[in-house]
One Martini backbone bead per residue (centre of mass of N, CA, C, O) as a GRO file, in nm:
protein
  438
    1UNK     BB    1  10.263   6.823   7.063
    2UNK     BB    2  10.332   6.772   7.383
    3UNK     BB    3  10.348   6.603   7.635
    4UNK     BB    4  10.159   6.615   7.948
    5UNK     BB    5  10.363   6.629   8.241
    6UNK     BB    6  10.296   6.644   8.602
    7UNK     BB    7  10.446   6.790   8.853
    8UNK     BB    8  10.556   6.859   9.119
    9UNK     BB    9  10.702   7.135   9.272
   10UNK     BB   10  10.948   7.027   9.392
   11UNK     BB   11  11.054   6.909   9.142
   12UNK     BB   12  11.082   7.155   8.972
   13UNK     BB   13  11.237   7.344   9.171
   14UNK     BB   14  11.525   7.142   9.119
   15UNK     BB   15  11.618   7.377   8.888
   16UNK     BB   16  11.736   7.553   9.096
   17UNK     BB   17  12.010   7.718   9.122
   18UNK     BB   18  12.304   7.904   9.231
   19UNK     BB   19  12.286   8.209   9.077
   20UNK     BB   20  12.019   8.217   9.003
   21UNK     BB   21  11.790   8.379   8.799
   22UNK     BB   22  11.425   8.447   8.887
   23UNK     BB   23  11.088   8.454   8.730
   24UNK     BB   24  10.802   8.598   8.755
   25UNK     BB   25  10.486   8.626   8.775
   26UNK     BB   26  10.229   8.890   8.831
   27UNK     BB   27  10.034   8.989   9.009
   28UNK     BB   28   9.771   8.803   9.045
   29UNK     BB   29   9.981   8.597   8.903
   30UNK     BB   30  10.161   8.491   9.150
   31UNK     BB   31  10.350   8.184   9.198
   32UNK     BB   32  10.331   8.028   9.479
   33UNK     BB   33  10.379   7.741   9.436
   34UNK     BB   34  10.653   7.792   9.329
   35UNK     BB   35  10.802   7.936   9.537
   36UNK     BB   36  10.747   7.781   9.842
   37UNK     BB   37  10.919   7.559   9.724
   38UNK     BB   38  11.195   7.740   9.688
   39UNK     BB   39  11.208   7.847   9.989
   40UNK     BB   40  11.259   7.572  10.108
   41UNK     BB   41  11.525   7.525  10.005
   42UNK     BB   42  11.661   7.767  10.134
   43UNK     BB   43  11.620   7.673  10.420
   44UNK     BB   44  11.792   7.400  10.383
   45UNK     BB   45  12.068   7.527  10.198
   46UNK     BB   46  12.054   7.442   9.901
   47UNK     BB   47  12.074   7.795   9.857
   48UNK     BB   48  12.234   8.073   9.656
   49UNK     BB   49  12.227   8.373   9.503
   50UNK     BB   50  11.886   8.393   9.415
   51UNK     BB   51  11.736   8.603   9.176
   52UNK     BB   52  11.466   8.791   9.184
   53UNK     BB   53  11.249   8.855   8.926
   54UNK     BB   54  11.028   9.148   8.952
   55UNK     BB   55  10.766   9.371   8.936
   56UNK     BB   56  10.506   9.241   9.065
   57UNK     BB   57  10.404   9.105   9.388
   58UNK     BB   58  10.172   8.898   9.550
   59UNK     BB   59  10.193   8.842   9.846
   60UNK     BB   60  10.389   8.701  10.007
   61UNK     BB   61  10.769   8.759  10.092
   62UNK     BB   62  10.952   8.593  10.249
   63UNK     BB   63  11.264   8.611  10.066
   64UNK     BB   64  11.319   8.892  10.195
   65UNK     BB   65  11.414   8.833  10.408
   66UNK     BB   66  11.659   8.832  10.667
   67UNK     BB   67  11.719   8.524  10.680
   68UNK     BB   68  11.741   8.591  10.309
   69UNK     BB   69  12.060   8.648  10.344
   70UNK     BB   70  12.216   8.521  10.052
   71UNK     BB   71  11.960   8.321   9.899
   72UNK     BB   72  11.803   8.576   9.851
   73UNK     BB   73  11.768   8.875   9.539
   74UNK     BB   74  11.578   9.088   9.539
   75UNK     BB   75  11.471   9.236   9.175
   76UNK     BB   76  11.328   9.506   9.074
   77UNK     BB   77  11.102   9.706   8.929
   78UNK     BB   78  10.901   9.741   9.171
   79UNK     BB   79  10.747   9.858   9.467
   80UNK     BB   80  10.552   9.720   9.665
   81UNK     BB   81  10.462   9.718   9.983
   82UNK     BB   82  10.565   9.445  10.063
   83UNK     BB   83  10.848   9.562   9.992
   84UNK     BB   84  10.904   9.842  10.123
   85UNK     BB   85  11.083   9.791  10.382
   86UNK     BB   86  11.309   9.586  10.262
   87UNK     BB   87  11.407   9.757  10.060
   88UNK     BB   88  11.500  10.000  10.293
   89UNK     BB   89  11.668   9.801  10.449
   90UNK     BB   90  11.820   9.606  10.172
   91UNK     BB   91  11.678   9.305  10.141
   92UNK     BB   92  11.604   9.440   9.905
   93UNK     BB   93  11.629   9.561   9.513
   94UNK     BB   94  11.603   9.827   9.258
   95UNK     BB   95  11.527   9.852   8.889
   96UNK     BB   96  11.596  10.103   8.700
   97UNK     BB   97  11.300  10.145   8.493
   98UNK     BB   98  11.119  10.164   8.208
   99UNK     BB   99  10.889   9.930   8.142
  100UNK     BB  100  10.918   9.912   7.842
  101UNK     BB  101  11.239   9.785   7.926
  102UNK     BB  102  11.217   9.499   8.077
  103UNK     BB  103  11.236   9.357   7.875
  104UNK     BB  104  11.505   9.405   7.737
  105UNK     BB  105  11.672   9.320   7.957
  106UNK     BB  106  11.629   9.028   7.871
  107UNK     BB  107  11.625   8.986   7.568
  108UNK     BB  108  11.922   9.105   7.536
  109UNK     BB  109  12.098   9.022   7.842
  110UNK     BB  110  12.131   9.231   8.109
  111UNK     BB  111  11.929   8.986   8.189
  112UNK     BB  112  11.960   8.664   8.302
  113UNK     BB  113  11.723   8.404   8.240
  114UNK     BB  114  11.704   8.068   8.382
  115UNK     BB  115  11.420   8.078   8.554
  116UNK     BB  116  11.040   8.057   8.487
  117UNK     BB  117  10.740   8.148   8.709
  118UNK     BB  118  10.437   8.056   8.579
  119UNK     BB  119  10.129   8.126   8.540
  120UNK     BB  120   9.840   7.942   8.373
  121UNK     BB  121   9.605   7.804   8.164
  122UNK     BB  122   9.451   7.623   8.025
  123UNK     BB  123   9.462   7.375   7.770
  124UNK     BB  124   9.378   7.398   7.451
  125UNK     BB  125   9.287   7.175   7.173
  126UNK     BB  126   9.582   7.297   7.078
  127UNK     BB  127   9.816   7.414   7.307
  128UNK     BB  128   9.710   7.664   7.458
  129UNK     BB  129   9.757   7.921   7.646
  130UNK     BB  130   9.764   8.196   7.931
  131UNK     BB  131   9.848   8.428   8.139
  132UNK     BB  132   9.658   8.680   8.152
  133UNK     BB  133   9.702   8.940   8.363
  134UNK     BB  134  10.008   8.886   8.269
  135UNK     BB  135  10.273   8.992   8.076
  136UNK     BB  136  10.475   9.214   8.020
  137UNK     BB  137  10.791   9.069   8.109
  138UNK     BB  138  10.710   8.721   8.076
  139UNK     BB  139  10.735   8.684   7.756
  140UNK     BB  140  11.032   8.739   7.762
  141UNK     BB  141  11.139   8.542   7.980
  142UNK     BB  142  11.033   8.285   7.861
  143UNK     BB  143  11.185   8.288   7.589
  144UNK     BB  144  11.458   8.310   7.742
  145UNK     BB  145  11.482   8.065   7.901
  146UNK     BB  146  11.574   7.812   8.015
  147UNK     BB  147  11.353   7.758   8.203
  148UNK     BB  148  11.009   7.660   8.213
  149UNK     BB  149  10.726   7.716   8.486
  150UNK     BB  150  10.417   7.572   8.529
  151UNK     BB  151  10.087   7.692   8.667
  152UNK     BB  152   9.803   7.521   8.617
  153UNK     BB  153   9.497   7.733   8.608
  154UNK     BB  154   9.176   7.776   8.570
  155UNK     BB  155   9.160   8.086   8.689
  156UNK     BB  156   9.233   8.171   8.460
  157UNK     BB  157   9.249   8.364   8.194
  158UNK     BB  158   9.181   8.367   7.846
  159UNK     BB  159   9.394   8.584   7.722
  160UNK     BB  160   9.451   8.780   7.441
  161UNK     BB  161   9.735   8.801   7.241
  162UNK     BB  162  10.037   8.783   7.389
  163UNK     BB  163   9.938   8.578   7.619
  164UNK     BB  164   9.945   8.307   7.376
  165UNK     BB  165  10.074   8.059   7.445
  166UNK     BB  166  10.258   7.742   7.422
  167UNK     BB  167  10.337   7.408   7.528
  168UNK     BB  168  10.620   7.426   7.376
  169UNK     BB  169  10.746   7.667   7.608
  170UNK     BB  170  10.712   7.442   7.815
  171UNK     BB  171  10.844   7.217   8.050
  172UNK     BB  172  10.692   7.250   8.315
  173UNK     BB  173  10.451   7.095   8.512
  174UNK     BB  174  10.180   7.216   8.714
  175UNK     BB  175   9.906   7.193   8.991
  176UNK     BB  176   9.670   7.391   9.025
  177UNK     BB  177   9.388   7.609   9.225
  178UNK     BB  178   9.428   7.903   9.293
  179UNK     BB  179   9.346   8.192   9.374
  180UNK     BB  180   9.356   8.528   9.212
  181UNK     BB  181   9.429   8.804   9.305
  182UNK     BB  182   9.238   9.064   9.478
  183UNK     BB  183   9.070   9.411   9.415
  184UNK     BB  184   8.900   9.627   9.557
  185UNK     BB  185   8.717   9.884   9.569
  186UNK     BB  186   8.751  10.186   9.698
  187UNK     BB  187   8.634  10.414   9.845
  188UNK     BB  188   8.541  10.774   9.776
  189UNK     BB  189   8.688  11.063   9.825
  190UNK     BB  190   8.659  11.381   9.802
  191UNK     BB  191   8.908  11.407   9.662
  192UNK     BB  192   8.868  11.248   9.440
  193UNK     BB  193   8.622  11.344   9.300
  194UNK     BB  194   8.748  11.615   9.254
  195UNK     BB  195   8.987  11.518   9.062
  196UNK     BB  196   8.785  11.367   8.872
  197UNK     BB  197   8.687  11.613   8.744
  198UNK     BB  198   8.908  11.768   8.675
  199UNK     BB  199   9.005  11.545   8.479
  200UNK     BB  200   8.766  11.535   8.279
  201UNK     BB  201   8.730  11.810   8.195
  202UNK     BB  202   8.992  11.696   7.988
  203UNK     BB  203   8.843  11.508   7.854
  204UNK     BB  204   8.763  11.373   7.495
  205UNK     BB  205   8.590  11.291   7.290
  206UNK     BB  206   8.810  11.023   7.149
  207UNK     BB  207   8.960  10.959   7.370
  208UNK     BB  208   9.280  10.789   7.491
  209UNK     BB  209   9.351  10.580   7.753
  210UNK     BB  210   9.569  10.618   8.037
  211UNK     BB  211   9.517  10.452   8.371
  212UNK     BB  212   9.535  10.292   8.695
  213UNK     BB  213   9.485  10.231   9.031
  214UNK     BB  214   9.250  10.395   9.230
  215UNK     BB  215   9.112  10.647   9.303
  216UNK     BB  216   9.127  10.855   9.080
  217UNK     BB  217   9.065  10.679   8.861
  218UNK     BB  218   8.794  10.586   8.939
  219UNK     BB  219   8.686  10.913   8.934
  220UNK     BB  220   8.727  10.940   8.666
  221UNK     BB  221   8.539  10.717   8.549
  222UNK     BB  222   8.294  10.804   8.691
  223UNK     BB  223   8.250  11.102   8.493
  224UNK     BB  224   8.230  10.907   8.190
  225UNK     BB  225   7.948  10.832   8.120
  226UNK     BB  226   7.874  11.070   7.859
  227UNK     BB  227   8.057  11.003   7.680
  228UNK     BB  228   8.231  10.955   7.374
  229UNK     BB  229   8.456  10.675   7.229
  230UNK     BB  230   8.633  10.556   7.379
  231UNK     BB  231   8.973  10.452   7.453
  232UNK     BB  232   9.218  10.177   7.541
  233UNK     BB  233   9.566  10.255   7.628
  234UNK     BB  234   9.751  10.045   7.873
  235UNK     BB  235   9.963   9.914   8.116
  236UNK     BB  236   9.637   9.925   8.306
  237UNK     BB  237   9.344   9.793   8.434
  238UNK     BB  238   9.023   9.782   8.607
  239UNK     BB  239   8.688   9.787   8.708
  240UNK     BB  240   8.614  10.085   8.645
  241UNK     BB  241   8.588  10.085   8.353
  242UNK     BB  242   8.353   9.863   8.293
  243UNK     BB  243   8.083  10.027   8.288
  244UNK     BB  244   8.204  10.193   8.021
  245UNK     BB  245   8.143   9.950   7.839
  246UNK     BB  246   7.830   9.844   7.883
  247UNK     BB  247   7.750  10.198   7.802
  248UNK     BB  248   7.957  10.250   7.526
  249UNK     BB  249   8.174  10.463   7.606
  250UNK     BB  250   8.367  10.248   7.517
  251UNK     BB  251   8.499  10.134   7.180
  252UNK     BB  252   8.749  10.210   6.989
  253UNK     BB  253   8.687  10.369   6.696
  254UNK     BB  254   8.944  10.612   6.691
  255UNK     BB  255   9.159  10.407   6.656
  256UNK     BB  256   9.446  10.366   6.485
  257UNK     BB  257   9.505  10.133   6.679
  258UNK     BB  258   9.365   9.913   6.805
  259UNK     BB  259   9.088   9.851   6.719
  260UNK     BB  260   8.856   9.801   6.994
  261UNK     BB  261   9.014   9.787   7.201
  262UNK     BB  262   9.175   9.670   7.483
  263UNK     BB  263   9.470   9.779   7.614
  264UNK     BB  264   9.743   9.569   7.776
  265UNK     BB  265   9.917   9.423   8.020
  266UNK     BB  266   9.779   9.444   8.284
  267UNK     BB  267   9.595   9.333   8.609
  268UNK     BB  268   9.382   9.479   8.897
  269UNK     BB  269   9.115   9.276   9.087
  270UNK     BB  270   8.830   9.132   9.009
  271UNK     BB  271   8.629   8.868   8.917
  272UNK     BB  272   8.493   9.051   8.724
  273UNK     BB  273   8.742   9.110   8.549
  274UNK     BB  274   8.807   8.836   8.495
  275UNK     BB  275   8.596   8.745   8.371
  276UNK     BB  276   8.579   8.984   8.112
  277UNK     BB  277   8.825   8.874   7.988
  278UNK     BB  278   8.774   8.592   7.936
  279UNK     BB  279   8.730   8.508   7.633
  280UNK     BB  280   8.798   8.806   7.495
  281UNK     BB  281   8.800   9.028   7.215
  282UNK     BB  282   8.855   9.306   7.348
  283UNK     BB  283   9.107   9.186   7.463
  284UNK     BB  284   9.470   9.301   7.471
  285UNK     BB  285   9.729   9.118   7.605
  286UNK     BB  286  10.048   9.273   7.620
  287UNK     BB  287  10.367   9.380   7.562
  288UNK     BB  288  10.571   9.627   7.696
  289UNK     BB  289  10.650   9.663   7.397
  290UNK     BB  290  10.375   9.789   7.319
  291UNK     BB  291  10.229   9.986   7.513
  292UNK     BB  292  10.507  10.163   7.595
  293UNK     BB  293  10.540  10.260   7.353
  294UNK     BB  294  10.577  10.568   7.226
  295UNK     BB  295  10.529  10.517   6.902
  296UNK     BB  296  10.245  10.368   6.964
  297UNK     BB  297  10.095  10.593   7.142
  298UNK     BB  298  10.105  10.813   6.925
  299UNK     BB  299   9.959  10.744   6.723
  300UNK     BB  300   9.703  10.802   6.888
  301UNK     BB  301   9.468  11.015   6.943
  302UNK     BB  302   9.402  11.162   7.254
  303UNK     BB  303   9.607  11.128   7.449
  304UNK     BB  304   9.500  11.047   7.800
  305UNK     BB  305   9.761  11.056   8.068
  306UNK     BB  306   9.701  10.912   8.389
  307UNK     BB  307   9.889  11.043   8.654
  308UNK     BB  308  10.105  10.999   8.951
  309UNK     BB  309  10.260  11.180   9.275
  310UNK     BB  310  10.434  11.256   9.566
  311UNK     BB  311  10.581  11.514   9.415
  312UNK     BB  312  10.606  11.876   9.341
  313UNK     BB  313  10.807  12.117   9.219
  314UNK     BB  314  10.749  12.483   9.150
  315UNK     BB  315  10.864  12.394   8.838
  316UNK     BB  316  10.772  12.028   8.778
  317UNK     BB  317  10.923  11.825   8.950
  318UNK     BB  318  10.835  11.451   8.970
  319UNK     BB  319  10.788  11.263   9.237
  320UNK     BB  320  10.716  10.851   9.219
  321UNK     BB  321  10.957  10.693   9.384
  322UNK     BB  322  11.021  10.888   9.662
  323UNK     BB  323  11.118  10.946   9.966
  324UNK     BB  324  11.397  11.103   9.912
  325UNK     BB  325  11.547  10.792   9.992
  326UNK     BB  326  11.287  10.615  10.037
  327UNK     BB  327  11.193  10.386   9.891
  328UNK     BB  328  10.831  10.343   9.715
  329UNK     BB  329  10.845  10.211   9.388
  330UNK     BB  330  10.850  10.342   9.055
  331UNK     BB  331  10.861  10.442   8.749
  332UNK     BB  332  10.720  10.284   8.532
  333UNK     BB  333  10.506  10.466   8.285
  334UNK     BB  334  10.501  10.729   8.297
  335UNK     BB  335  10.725  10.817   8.057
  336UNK     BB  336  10.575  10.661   7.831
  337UNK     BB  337  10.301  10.845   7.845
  338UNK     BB  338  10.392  11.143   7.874
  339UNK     BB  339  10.543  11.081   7.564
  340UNK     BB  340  10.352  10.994   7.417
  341UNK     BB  341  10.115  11.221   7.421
  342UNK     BB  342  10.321  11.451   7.398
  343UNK     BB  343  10.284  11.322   7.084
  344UNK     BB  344   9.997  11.318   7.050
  345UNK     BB  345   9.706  11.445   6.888
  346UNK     BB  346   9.581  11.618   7.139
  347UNK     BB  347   9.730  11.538   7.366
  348UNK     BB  348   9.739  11.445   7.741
  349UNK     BB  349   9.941  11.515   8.015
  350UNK     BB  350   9.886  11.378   8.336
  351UNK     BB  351   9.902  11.508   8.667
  352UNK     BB  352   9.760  11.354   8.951
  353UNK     BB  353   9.696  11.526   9.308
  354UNK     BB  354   9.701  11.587   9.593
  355UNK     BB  355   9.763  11.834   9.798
  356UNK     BB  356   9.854  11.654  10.018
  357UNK     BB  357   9.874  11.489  10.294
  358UNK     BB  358   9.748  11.276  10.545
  359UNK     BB  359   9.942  11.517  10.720
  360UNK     BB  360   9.895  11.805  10.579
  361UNK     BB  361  10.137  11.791  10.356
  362UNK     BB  362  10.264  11.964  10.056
  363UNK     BB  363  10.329  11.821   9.740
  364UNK     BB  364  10.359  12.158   9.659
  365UNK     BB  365  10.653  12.281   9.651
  366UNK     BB  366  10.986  12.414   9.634
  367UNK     BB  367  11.147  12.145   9.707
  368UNK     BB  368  11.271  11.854   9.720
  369UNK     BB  369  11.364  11.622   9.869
  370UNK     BB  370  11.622  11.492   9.943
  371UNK     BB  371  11.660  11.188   9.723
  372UNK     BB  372  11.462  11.257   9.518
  373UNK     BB  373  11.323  11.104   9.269
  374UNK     BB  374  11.316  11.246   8.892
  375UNK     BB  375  11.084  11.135   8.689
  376UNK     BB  376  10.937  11.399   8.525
  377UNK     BB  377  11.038  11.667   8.403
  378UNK     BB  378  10.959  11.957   8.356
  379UNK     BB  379  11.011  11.905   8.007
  380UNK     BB  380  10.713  11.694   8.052
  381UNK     BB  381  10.518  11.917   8.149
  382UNK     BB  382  10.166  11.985   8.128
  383UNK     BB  383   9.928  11.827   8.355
  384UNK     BB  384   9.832  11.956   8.663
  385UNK     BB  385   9.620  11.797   8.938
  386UNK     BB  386   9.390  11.890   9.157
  387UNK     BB  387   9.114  11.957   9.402
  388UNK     BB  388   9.183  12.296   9.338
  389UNK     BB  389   9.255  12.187   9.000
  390UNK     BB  390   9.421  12.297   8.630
  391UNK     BB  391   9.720  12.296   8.499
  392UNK     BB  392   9.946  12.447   8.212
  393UNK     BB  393  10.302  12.412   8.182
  394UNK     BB  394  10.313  12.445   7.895
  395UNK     BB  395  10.524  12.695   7.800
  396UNK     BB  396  10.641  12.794   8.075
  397UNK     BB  397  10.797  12.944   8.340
  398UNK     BB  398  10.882  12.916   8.594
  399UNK     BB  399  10.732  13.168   8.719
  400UNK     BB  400  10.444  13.038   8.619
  401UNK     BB  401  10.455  12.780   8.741
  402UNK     BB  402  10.447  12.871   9.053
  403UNK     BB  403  10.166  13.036   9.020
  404UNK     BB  404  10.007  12.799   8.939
  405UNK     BB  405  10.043  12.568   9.147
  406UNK     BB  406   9.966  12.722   9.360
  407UNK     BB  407   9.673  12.772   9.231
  408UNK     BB  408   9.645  12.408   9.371
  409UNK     BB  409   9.668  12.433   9.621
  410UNK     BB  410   9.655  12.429   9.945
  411UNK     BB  411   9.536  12.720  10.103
  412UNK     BB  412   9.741  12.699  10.339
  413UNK     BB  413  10.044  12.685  10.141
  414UNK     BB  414  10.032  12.939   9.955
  415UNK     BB  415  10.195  13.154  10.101
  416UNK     BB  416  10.469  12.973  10.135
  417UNK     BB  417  10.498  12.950   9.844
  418UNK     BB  418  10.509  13.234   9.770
  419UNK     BB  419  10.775  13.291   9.962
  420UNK     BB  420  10.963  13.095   9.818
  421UNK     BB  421  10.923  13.244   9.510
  422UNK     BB  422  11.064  13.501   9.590
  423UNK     BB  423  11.344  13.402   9.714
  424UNK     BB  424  11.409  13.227   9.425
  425UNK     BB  425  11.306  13.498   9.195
  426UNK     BB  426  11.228  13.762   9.326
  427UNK     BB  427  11.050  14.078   9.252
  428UNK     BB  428  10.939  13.992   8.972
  429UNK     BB  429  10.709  13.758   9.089
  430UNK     BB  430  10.503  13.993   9.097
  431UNK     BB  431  10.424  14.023   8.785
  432UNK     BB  432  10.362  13.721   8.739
  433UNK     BB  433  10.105  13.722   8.901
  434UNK     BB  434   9.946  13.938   8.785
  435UNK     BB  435   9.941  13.785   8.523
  436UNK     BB  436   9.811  13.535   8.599
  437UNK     BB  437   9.556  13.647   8.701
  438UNK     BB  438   9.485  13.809   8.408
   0.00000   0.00000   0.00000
């Protein structure tokens, strides 16, 4: 094991040249000490056409400003919050591509990384850290990276999993002690809890989850805590499972791979969620090459993969990544799970969503707005739930979807969706309808 010398922030982002490509580690640690002067070196004139690589990341992200238009190129998985306008505006921009491939573009070569900056726990007296909360493509990146640089936090839980690397695969160190980015779970409004019971009310006993953070996860988590034997398989999880450990709802005994585990790729919660990763071995934090592989996913049976989506069109027609052309978030695992799930015996793929916007605009559609993208094909679509039911549109024919959909819209645009449908589909749609009522 080599000896570990820790240099200051700025000494070590001396090694970021002008066209490298950088690596950050994602949402709870996303290395703020290392990124702040990095940040500075460009303001300085230092640097130019730095490409910013990462998933999601949390806090302040200066580098996108226009200010430093041509000094950093950020180049995402995913958009969160923080870049949307960014993105929107040209200043950031987004790399269409499914979780689970994320790492191969690292790994392969597609995107060459120069340096990797990670955030990881203290060495234990092996010799190993942690990455903790983020596992996703940062293993994949520490690997190829020409530097890799770690910001030593003891904040960090010690997860294990692909999570345990050495500190032989670490350049420089860095000593950090920053919190780690935390969200608390948000009030449950009355159309959650409706969309979660009856996305529950599809949940059965020995079924393995996969679902992500937010009102609807949460208000599903809350309706099962009668259930038994739940597994978890999923490319994140926050506070709201946490109860259905304790009550030993969640077992995973039933799982076929990682028996009795919690499998994720990264984590988004509260210090909570943090403590109770920290060395339990209940928690296997992996690489997406591994929770998001379609042909993992599928291996076990009942496979219950709750995504959500910005808009369906009366078709089946998923869009989750954008208004439009206003891009606003990322393809994300949903395909990777809504694949792995639909090919699970037993598995049940589902969009859930509000039936409407905060605007009482109606999400499910006659046809998707000009310029946005279909995450999800029609023929990947099985139950798609809101607040007013669930239903099952796999084997149905288009006009059949029509008039299930319909019959979970919100009541205000029930007839306007119906007369869509008519127009769309001619005068023979009126005996589909009859029949989907009988």
């Amino acid at each position: 094991m080599k000896q570990i010398k820790y240099v200051t922030p700025e000494e070590a982002v001396k090694v970021i040249k002008s066209g490298d490509r950088v690596h950050l580690s994602s949402v709870a640690v996303t290395p703020h000490t290392l990124i702040n002067p990095m940040v500075e070196r460009g303001r300085a004139g230092e640097l130019y056409d730095v490409k910013i690589q990462h998933i999601h990341v949390e806090g302040d992200v200066e580098y996108a400003n226009p200010e430093f238009e041509g000094i950093f190129v950020p180049e995402q998985f995913f958009v969160g919050g923080n870049l949307r306008k960014q993105t929107q505006a040209g200043y950031a921009d987004y790399i269409p591509v499914f979780l689970s491939e994320t790492q191969k573009l690292i790994r392969e070569g597609y995107l060459k990384v120069n340096v990797a900056l990670v955030m990881v726990s203290t060495p234990d007296k092996h010799g190993f850290v942690s990455l903790g909360t983020s596992v996703d493509a940062t293993k994949a990146a520490i690997e190829c990276a020409d530097v890799v640089i770690a910001a030593v936090n003891p904040n960090v839980p010690r997860a294990w999993g692909d999570a345990i690397i050495h500190v032989d695969e670490i350049d420089l160190f860095v000593e950090d002690n920053i919190e780690l980015y935390a969200h608390d779970m948000a009030p449950l409004t009355e159309t959650d809890i409706a969309i979660g019971k009856n996305v529950a009310e599809l949940v059965e006993d020995g079924a393995c989850l996969q679902m992500g953070i937010g009102g609807i996860p949460n208000a599903v988590l809350a309706q099962l805590g009668n259930h038994k034997d739940l597994g978890v398989h999923t490319e994140m999880f926050a506070d709201g499972l946490l109860p259905l450990v304790e009550k030993g709802v969640v077992t995973g005994k039933h799982k076929a791979i990682d028996k009795g585990k919690l499998v994720a790729s990264f984590l988004m919660g509260t210090k909570d969620l943090y403590d109770f990763v920290d060395d339990n071995p209940m928690v296997a934090m992996m690489d997406v090459a591994h929770t998001n592989n379609v042909h993992v996913i599928r291996r076990n049976d009942k496979v219950t993969a709750i995504n959500s989506a910005l808009a369906i069109d009366l078709t089946g027609q998923v869009c989750a990544d954008s208004i439009g052309i206003k891009h606003y978030s990322g393809v994300g695992g949903q395909i990777d799970f809504i694949r792995g799930a639909g090919h699970s015996k037993g598995g049940k793929p589902i969009i859930a969503l509000p039936s409407v916007t905060a605007k009482g605009v109606s999400k499910i559609s006659p046809t998707l707005l000009p310029g946005s993208g279909v995450v999800s094909t029609r023929a990947n679509m099985h139950w798609v739930v809101t607040e007013y039911g669930a239903v099952n549109l796999y084997g149905k024919t288009m006009q059949e979807r029509a008039r299930l959909l319909t019959s979970i819209a919100h009541p205000e645009h029930r007839d306007a969706l119906d007369k869509a449908a008519f127009e769309r589909f001619g005068s023979h749609y009126h005996f589909v309808q009859q029949a989907t009522k009988a």
